[in-house]
N, C-alpha and C positions, 0 to 999 in steps of 0.2 A: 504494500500500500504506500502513496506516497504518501509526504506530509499533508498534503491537503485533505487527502480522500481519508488519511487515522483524524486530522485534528474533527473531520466532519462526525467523526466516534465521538473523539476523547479532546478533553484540551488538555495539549502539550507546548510546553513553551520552544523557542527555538527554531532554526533552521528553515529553507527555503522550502515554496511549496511544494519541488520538483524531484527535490530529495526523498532518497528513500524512508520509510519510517516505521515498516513491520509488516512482518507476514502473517495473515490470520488463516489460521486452522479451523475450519467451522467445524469440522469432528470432533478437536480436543475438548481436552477437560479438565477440569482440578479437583482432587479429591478434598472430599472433608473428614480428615482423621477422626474425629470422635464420630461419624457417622459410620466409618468405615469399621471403625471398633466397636460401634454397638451392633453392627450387621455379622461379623464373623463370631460376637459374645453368643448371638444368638443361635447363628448356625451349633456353637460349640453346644450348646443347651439342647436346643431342639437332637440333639444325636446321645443324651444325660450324661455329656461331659462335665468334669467339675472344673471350674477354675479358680485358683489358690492364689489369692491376689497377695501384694508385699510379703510371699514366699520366696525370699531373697534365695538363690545358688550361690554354694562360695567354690565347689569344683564339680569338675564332672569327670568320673572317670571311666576310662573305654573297656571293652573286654565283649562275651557275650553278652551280654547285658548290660543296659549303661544306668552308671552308677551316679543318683545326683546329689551332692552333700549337703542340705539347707544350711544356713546361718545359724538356724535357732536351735541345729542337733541334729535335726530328723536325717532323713535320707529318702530318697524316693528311687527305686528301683524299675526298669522299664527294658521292653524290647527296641522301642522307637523312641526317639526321641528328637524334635526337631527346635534346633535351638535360636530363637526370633528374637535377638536381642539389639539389632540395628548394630550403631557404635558401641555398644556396652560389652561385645563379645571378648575384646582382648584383657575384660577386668574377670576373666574366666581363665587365662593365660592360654587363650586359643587364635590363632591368627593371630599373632601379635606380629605387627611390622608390614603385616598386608593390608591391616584395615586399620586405617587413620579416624580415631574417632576426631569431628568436627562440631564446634560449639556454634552455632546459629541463632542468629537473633529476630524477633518479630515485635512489632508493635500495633497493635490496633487504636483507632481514632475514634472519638465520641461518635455517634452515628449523625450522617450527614442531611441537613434538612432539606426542604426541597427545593429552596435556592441553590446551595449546593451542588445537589442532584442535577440542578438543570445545567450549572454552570460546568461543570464537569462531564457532563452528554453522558455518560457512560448508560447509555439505555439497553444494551446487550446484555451487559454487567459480563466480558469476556473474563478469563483470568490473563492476567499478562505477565509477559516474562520478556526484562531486557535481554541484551545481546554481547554486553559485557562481560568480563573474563569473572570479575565479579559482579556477579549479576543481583538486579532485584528481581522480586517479583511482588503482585498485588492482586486483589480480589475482592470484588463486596459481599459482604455478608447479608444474610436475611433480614437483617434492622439497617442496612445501607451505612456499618465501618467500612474502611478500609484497613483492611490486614495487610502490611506491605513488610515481609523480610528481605534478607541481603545482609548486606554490608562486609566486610571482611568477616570469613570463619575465621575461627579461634582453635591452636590445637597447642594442648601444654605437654610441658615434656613428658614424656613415658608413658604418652596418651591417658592420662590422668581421665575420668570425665566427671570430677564434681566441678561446680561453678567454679570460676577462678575470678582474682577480684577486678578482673577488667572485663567484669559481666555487663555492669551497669553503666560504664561507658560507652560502652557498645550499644548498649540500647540506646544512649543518649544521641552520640552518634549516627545511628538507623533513622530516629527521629529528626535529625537536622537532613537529614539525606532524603526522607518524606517531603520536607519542608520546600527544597529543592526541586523535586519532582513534580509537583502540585501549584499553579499559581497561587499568590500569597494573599489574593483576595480572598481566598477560598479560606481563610484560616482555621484550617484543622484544627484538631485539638488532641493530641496522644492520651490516650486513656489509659493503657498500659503497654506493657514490654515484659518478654519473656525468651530466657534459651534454652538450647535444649541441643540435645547430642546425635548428630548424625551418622 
């Protein structure tokens, strides 16, 4: 799309009309994590799986049967076992050195009124993703925020993944980069900010 034919979407500041300015995917899509995790809580339910929530693993060990060590003592013994831990796997001492866990920041905005809303066109409500090597990305939500992460990932040494203390920088950071991206007539308002480990 050029810049003309996205700003007739979205307003974006910048650049000539002739210029290019995004490629839109009318297939794509963006998920919504906590939808996605109440739909496979369910599936697990619906088949009387149980799931053992803040049942923290502290090892897992291999053989016929895999062996999982809880935190609290227990042990849970299994034939299968499939281990969904995103970034968190190398605090299992497994893939360590292949999977870089990555600290990611997000900020959501008060919800936008309908000045706003007009002013910023986004009547599709696509989700977008820059094209930058550090990219953001955005998306409105059902009450009309915007959820917009980015900003530099964060990886501490020895792929640690508790918060580390240039958490909140980072968000502060992410928010001025919102700021940037959004005319400033618009003036957002950051509700909060959160990271989290990829």
């Amino acid at each position: 799309l050029s810049r003309k034919k996205f700003r007739s979407r979205k307003s974006i500041p910048g650049g000539s009309d002739d210029e290019p300015a995004g490629v839109r995917l009318p297939v794509a899509g963006m998920q919504h994590p906590m939808k996605f995790l109440a739909a496979l809580t369910q599936a697990i339910e619906a088949r009387n799986g149980i799931i053992y929530e803040q049942a923290r693993i502290s090892a897992v060990g291999h053989g016929r049967l895999v062996r999982l060590d809880m935190a609290c003592g227990g042990r849970v013994v299994a034939a299968d076992v499939v281990l969904a831990t995103s970034g968190y796997i190398p605090n299992l001492g497994m893939l360590r050195g292949r999977i870089l866990p990555l600290h990611l920041q997000v900020v959501a905005t008060e919800p936008l009124d309908a000045w706003q809303m007009d002013r910023i066109g986004w009547d599709r409500r696509e989700g977008i993703l820059d094209s930058r090597r550090i990219f953001s990305d955005f998306r409105l939500t059902a009450d009309n925020r915007i959820f917009f992460g980015g900003g530099i990932p964060r990886y501490q040494w020895g792929g640690r993944t508790e918060d580390d203390s240039d958490a909140v920088c980072s968000i502060d950071r992410l928010g001025e980069e919102l700021h940037r991206t959004f005319p400033a007539e618009l003036d957002l308002q950051v509700n909060r900010g959160w990271t989290g480990v990829i």
